[in-house]
C-alpha positions as a printed Julia matrix, in Angstrom:
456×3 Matrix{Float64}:
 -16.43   15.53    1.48
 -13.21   13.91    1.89
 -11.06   13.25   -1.02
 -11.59    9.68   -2.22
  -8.79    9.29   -5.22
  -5.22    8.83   -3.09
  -1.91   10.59   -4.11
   1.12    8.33   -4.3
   4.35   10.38   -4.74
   7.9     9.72   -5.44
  10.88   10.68   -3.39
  13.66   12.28   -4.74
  16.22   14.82   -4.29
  13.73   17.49   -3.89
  11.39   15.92   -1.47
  13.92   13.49    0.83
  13.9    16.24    3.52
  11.98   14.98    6.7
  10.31   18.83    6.73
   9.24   18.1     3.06
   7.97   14.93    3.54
   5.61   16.08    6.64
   4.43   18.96    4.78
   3.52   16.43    1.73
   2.11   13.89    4.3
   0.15   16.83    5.59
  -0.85   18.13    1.89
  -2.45   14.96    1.18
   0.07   12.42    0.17
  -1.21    8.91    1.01
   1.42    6.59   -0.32
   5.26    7.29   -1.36
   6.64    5.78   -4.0
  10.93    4.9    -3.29
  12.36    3.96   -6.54
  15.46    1.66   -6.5
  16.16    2.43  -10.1
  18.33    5.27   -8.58
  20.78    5.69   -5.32
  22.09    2.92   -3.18
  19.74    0.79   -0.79
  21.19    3.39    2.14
  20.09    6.15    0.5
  16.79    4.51   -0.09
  16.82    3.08    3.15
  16.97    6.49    4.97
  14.18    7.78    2.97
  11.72    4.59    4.3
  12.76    5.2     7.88
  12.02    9.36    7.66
   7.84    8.54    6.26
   7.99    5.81    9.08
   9.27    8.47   11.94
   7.05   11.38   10.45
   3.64    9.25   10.31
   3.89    7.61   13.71
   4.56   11.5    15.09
   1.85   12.57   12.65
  -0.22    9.63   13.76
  -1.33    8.75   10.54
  -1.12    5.76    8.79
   1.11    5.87    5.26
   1.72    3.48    2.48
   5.74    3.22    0.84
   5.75    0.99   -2.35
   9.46   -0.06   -3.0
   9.55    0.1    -6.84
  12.66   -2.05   -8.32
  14.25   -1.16  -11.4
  12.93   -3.95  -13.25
  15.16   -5.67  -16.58
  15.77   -2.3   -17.94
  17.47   -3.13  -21.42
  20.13   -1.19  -23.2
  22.61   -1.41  -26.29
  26.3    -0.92  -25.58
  28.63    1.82  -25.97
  29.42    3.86  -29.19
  33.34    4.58  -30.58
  32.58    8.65  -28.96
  30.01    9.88  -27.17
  28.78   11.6   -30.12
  25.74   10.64  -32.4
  25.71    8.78  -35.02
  23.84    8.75  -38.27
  21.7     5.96  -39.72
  19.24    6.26  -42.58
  15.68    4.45  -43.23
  16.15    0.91  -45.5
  19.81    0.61  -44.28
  20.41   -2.42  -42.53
  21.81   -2.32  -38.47
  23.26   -5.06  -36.31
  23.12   -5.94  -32.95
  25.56   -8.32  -31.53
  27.86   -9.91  -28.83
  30.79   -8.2   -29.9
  32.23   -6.24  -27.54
  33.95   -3.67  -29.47
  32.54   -0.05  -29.76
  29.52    0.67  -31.91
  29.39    2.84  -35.46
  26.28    3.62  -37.94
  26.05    0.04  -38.56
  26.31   -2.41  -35.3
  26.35   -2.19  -32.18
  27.02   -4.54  -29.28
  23.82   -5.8   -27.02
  25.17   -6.66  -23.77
  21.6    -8.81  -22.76
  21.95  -12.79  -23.93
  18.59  -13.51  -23.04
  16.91  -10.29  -25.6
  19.41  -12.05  -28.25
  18.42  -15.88  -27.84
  14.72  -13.99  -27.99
  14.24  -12.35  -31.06
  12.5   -13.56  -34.36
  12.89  -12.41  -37.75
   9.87   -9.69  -38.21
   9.92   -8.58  -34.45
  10.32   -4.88  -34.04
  13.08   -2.99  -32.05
  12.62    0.71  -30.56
  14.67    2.75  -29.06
  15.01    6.11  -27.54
  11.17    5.66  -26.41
  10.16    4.8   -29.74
  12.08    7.22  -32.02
  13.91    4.57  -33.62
  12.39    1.88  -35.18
  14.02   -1.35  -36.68
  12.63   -4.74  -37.61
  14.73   -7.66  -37.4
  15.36   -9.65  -40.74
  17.63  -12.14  -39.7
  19.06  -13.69  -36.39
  21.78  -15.71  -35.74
  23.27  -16.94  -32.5
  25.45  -13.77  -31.89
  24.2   -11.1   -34.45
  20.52  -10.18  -34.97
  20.45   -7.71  -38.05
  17.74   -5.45  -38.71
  16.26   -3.11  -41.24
  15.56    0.61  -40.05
  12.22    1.79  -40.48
  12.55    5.2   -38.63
  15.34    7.37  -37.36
  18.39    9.58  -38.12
  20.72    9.18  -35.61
  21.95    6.51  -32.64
  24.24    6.78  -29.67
  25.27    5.24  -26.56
  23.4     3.15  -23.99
  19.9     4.0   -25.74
  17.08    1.67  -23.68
  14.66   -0.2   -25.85
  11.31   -1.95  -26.0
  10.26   -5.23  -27.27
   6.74   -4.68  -28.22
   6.87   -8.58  -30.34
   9.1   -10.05  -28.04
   8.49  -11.98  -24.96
  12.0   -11.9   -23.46
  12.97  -15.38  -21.77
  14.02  -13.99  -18.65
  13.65  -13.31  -14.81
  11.65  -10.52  -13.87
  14.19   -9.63  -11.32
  17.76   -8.56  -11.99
  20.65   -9.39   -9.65
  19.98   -5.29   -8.63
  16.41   -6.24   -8.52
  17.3    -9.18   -6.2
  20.05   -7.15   -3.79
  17.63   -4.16   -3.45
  14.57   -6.28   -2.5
  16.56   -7.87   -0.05
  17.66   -5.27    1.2
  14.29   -3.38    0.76
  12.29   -6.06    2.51
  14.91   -5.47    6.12
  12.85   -2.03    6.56
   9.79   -3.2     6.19
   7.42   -1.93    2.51
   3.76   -2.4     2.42
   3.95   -2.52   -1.06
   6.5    -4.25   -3.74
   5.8    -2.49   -7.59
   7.07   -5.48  -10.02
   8.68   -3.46  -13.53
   8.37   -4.68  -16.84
   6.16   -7.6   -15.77
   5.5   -10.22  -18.96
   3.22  -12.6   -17.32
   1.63  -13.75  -14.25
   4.6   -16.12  -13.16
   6.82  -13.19  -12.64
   4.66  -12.03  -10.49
   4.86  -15.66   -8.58
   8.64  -15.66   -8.95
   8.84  -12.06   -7.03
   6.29  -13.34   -3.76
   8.33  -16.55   -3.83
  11.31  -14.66   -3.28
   9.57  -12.08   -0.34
   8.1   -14.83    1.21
  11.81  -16.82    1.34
  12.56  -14.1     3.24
   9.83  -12.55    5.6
   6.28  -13.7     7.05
   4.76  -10.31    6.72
   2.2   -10.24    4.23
   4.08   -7.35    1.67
   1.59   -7.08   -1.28
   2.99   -6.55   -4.89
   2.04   -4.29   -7.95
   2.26   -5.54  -11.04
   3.4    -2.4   -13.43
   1.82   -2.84  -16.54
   4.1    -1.38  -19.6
   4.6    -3.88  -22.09
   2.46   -4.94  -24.69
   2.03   -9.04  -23.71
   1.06   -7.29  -20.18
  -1.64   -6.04  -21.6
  -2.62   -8.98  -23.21
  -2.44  -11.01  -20.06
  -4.01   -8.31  -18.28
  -6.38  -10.87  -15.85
  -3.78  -13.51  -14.91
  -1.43  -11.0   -13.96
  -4.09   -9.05  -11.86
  -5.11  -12.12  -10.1
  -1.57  -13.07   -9.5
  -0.98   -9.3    -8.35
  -2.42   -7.32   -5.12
  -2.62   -4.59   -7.45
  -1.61   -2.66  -11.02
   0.24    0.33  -12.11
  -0.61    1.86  -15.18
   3.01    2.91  -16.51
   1.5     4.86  -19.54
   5.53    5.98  -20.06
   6.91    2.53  -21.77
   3.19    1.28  -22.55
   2.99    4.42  -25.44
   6.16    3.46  -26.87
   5.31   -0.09  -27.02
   1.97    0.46  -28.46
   0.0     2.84  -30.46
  -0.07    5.68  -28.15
  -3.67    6.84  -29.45
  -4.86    3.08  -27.94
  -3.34    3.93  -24.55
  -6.1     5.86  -22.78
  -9.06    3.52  -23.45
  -6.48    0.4   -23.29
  -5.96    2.3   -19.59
  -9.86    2.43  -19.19
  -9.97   -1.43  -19.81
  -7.45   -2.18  -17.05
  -9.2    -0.17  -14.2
 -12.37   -1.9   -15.16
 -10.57   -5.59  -15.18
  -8.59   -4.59  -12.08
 -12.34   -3.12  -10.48
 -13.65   -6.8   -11.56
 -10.73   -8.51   -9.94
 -10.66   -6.66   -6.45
  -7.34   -4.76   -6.99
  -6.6    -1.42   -6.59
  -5.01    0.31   -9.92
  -2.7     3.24  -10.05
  -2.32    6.04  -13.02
   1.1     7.2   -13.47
   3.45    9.07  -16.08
   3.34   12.72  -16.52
   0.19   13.55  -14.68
   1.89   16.94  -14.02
   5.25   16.59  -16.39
   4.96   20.75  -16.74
   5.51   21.46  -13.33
   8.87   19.9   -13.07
   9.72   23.36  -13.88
   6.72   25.25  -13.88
   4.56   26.55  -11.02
   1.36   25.96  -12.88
   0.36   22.81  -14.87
  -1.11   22.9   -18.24
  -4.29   23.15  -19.02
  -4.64   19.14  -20.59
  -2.4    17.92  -17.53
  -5.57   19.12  -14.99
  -7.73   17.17  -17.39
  -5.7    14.27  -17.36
  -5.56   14.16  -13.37
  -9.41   15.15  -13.49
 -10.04   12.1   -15.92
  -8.63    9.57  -13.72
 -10.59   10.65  -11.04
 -13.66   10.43  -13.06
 -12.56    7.12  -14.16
 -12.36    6.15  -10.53
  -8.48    4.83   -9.99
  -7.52    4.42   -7.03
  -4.54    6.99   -7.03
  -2.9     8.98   -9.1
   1.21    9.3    -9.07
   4.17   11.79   -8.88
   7.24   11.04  -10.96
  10.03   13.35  -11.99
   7.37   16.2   -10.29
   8.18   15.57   -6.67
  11.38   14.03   -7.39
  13.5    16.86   -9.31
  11.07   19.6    -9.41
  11.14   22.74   -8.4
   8.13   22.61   -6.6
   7.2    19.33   -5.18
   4.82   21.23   -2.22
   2.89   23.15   -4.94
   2.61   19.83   -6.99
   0.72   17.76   -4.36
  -1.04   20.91   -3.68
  -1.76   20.9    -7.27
  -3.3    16.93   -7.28
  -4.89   17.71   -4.5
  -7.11   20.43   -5.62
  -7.52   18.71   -9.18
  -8.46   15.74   -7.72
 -11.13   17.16   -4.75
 -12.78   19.19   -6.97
 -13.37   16.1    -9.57
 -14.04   13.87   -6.93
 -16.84   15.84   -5.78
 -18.68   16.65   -9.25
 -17.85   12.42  -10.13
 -20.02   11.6    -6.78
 -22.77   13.78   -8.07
 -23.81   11.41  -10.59
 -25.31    8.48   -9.8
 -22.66    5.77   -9.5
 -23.07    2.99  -12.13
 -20.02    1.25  -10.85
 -21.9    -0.26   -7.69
 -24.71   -1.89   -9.76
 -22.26   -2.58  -13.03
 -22.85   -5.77  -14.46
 -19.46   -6.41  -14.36
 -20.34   -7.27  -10.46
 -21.92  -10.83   -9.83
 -25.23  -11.07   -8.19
 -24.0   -12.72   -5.39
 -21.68  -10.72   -4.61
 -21.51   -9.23   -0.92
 -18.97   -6.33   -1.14
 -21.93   -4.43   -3.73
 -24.55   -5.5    -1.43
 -22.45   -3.46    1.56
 -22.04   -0.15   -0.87
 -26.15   -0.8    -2.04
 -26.49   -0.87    1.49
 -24.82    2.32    2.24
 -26.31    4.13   -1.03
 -30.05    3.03   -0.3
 -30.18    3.98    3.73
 -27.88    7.15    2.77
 -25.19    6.18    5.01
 -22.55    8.13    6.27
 -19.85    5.92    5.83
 -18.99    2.43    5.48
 -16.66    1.21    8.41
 -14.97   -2.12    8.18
 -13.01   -3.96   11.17
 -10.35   -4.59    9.65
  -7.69   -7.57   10.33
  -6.49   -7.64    7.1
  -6.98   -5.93    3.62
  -9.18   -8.6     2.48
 -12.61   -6.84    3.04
 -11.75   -3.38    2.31
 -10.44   -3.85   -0.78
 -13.47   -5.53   -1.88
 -15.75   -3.13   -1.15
 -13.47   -0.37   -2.28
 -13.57   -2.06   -5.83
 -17.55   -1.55   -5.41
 -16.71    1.99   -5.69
 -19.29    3.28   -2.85
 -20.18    7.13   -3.44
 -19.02    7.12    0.95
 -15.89    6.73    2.7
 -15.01    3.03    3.7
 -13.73    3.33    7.27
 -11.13    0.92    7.98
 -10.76    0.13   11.85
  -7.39   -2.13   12.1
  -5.2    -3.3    14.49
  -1.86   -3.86   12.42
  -0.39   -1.31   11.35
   0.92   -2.61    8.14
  -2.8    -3.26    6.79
  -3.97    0.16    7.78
  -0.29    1.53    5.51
  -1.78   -0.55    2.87
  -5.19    0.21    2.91
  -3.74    4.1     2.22
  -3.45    3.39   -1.65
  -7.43    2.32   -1.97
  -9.7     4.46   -2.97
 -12.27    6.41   -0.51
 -11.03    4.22    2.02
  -9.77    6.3     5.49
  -7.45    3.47    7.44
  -6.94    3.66   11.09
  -4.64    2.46   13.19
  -6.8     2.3    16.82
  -6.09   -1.1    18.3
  -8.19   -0.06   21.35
 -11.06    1.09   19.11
 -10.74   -2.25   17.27
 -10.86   -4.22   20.04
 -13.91   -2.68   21.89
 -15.58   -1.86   18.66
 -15.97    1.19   19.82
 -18.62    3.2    16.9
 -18.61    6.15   19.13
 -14.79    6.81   19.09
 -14.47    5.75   15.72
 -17.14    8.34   14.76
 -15.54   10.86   16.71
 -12.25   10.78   15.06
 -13.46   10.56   11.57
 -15.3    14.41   12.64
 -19.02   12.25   11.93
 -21.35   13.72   13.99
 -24.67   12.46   13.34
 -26.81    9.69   10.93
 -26.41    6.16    9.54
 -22.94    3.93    9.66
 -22.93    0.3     7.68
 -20.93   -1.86    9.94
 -18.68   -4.77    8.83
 -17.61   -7.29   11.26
 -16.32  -10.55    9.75
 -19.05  -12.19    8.15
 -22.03   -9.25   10.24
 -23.08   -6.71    8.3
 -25.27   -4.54   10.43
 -26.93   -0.48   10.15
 -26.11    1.94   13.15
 -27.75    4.97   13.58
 -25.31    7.93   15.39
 -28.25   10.23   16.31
């Protein structure tokens, strides 16, 4: 059985060779993931055009998501680069002075976090280490009362968890490297530190200023009032990114895992195809082997039925990207396989209105025992319909663009391909032939015909 859970990975020093990438193309990754938050838009750039070269030699179809940097917030600089100490009750200031920080202020650089924060609204930094609540705010000085943490230093990020910041979504970096970005053609666009569903209206406004392809967006969910708006910004999204990294330290982190369970289930309900990322294999940025919890956590989201599962600092720094993917791969095959076993509630979940056509396709498949599913494809529309459905067979998507068969690489169980001939002639036989199936029952989708074809 093929594997139906997709890899996306992320490029990075140890992975930008072109032998790497074919030999993680080849090891099962189905998307890459090219992160503007570091190197210049050449760097990046170069790294696009070597999956591009690689998959048309390869001749198989792969996804890149371009993911920007997002409003990334930091405090200013310190006197030295050395630590200093605070202590819980005492009271700390942020403001728009300039001058180096001590043990009691320290200059925030962002206007718009400043014109946004109330009294009572909590301030972490250092991914939650520190916490301070703000007691009083002023137009150029926001103090605060420390509730945990010893020491403070230079350029620490920090999250808003009460605070909806009144600002864009994209960053003058954001808006250079998407511009820049969108000359080598993404399929996908991953949206950071998304608030609400207008960001995610501000970013396509500004891609489709610019080109006519249709570039789908992920909304990355890792702020608290993202989680709260979950469904608009899923509807306003082609897809979501679980960013469990930002989302622990901005809530509790005991709530993350079934908050994450809640999102694929919305994001199942909406038609859009949900990634789990953060530390699936965090050990094996050194390490050959991955822990014992981090094969559960890769097995659990396969269980749980996401569409992919992603690389981070593993395939970017590590030591061993090649043994990594080889890694997911395994993890996820083997789960995969004992998930189908079961019978799959997620095709006749009530979540799923009666009248809807994509479960009636995968009831379709389940009930005649079907071999696969295979969908002419013109755009993603379809497929990622029925791929919500969750069928326990392969969705075979027939297209004849090649940017909807790279984006149809991040849904799960779905196998795109990029025959325009095959397309055209609807050719069952050929299709059959390259996807190895050799004998029984295809569902056919054609537009608006769904039909039954029996291969023997």
């Amino acid at each position: 059985m093929p594997r139906f859970t997709k890899i996306t990975a992320s490029i990075g020093p140890s992975s930008e060779s072109e032998t790497i990438l074919r030999q993680m193309i080849l090891g099962g990754v189905n998307m890459f993931r090219i992160n503007f938050s570091h190197d210049t838009g050449d760097v990046q750039g170069k790294k696009i055009e070597s999956v591009r070269k690689i998959s048309k030699k390869l001749g198989m179809p792969v996804g890149i998501m371009v993911d920007l940097q997002g409003p990334k917030h930091r405090i200013g600089d310190f006197a030295t680069d050395e630590k200093y100490s605070i202590s819980v009750g005492q009271t700390f200031v942020f403001d728009s002075n300039p001058e180096p920080g001590n043990s009691f202020r320290v200059n925030l650089p962002d206007k718009d976090v400043m014109a946004s924060l109330r009294i009572g609204d909590r301030v972490l930094l250092n991914d939650g280490k520190i916490e301070m609540q703000v007691t009083d705010v002023a137009p150029d000085k926001i103090k605060t009362r420390v509730v945990r943490g010893t020491e403070i230093w230079s350029r620490r990020g920090f999250n808003l968890p009460d605070t909806e910041i009144k600002t864009s979504v994209l960053t003058e970096k954001d808006r250079a490297d998407l511009e820049y970005a969108l000359s080598k053609n993404p399929d996908w666009v991953a949206v950071s530190f998304v608030q609400r569903p207008e960001d995610i209206a501000e970013v396509r406004d500004f891609i489709t200023a610019r080109t006519s392809s249709p570039i789908k967006i992920i909304a990355k969910i890792e702020r608290k009032n993202a989680v709260e708006k979950i469904s608009e910004i899923a509807m306003a999204a082609d897809g979501v990114m679980i960013a469990r990294g930002d989302l622990a330290v901005e809530l509790p982190f005991e709530q993350v895992p079934a908050i994450s369970r809640q999102i694929i289930r919305e994001c199942r309900r909406l038609n859009r195809p949900v990634i789990m990322a953060t530390q699936m294999l965090g050990s094996m940025v050194e390490s050959e082997f991955p822990t014992r919890a981090e094969i559960s956590d890769v097995a659990n989201a396969a269980y749980l039925r996401v569409d992919s599962t992603m690389t981070s600092e593993e395939t970017t720094i590590g030591a061993h990207p090649l043994k990594v993917i080889e890694t997911m791969d395994k993890i996820l095959s083997c789960s995969d396989m004992d998930a189908m076993a079961h019978p799959n509630d997620w095709v006749r979940s009530e979540n799923a209105p009666d009248n809807d056509w994509s479960r009636s396709v995968s009831s379709m498949a389940y009930l005649n025992h079907a071999m696969a599913i295979v969908v002419f494809a013109r755009d993603t529309d379809a497929v990622m319909q029925i791929s919500a459905r969750r069928p326990d067979v392969s969705i075979i998507a027939v297209c004849d663009n090649n940017l909807v068969a790279n984006q149809l690489c991040l849904l799960r169980g779905v196998i795109p391909i990029y025959t325009p001939d095959s397309f055209a002639l609807r050719d069952i036989k050929m299709i059959a032939k390259i996807t190895e199936i050799k004998s029984g029952k295809l569902v056919i989708v054609d537009g608006d015909e769904v039909s039954l074809r029996d291969l023997d």
